[in-house]
C-alpha positions as CSV (number, residue, x, y, z in Angstrom):
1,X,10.3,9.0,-19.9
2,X,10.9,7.0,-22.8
3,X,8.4,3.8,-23.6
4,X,10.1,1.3,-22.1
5,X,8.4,-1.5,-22.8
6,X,8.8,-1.1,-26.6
7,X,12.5,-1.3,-26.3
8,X,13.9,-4.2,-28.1
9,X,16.2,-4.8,-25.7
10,X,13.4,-5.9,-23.0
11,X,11.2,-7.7,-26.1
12,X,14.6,-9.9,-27.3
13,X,15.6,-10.6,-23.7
14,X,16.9,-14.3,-24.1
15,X,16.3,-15.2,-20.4
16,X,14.0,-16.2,-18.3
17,X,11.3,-13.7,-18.1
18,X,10.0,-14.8,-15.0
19,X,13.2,-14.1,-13.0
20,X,13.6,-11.0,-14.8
21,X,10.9,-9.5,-13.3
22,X,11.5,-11.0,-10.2
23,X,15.1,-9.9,-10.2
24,X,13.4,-6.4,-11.4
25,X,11.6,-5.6,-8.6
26,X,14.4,-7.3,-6.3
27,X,16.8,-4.7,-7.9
28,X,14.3,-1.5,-7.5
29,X,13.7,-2.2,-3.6
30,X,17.5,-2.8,-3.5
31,X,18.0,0.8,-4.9
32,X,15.1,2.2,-3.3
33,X,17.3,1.2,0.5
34,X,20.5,2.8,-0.6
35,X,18.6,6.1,-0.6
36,X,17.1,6.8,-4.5
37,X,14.9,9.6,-4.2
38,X,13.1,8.2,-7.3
39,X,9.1,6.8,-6.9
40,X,9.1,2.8,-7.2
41,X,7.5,2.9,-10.7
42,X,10.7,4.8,-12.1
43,X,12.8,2.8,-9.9
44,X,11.5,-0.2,-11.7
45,X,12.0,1.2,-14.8
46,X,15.4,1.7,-14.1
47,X,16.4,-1.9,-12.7
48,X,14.5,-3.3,-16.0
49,X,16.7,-1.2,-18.3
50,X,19.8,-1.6,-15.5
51,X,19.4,-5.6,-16.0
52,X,18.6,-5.8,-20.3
53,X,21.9,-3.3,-20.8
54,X,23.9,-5.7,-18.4
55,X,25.2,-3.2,-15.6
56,X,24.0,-5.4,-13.4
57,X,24.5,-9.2,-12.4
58,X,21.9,-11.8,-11.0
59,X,24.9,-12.1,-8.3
60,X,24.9,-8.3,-7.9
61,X,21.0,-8.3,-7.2
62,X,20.6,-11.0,-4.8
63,X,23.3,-9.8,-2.8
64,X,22.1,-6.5,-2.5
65,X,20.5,-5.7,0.8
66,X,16.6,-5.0,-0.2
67,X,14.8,-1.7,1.4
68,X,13.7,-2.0,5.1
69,X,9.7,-2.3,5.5
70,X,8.9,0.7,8.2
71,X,8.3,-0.3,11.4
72,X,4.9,-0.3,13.3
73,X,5.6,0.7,17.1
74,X,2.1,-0.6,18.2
75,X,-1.0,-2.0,16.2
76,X,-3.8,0.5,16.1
77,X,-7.1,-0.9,15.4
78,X,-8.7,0.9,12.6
79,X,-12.6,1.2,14.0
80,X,-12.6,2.0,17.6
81,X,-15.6,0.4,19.3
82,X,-17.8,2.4,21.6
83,X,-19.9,-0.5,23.4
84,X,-18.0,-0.4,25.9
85,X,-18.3,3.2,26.7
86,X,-21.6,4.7,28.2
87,X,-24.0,6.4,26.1
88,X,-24.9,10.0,27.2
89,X,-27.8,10.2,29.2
90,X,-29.0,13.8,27.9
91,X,-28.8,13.0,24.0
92,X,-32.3,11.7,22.7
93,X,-33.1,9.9,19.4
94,X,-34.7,10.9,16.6
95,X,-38.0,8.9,17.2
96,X,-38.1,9.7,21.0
97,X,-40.0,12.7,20.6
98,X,-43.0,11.4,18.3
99,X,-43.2,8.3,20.7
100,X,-43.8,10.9,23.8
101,X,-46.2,12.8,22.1
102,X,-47.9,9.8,21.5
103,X,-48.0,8.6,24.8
104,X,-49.2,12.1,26.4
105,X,-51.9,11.7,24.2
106,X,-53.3,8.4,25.5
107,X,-53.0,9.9,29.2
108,X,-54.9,12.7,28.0
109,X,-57.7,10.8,26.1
């Protein structure tokens, strides 16, 4: 993978460079939903170069139908309370037993 960012064509881009990273990332989740097995980063890479050589328009890019966010059948919460749920009866705490020791040996004093 070449150094991108060092290309001259990206430094000397006489646009606005705002919308060229808009339209960037516009153009790699447009690729990204017609199937390119490619990561995002390279995909980003690739719109950046795709837009600086001119193989693409601004027309082509915001027509182009962006990548489909996946969609959540049912909200899951991510910490499951227990409060409602009874505590088991035969489970004892750490401290229990030193505070029944202590207590059988006031009854036997």
């Amino acid at each position: 993978m070449a150094d991108l960012f060092l290309d001259p064509k990206v430094l000397n881009y006489d646009a606005d460079r705002y919308e060229l990273i808009l339209h960037t990332l516009r153009w790699a989740r447009s690729l990204k939903g017609k199937g390119a097995p490619e990561p995002m980063q390279e995909l980003i890479e690739r719109a950046l170069k795709d837009i600086v050589e001119k193989r693409v328009t601004k027309e082509d890019i915001m027509n182009a139908k962006l990548a489909e966010a996946p969609v959540v059948a049912e909200e899951v919460p991510a910490v499951v309370s227990m409060a409602d749920e009874e505590a088991p009866k035969t489970a004892k705490a750490p401290g229990d037993d030193d505070a029944a020791k202590k207590a059988k040996k006031k009854k036997a004093k």
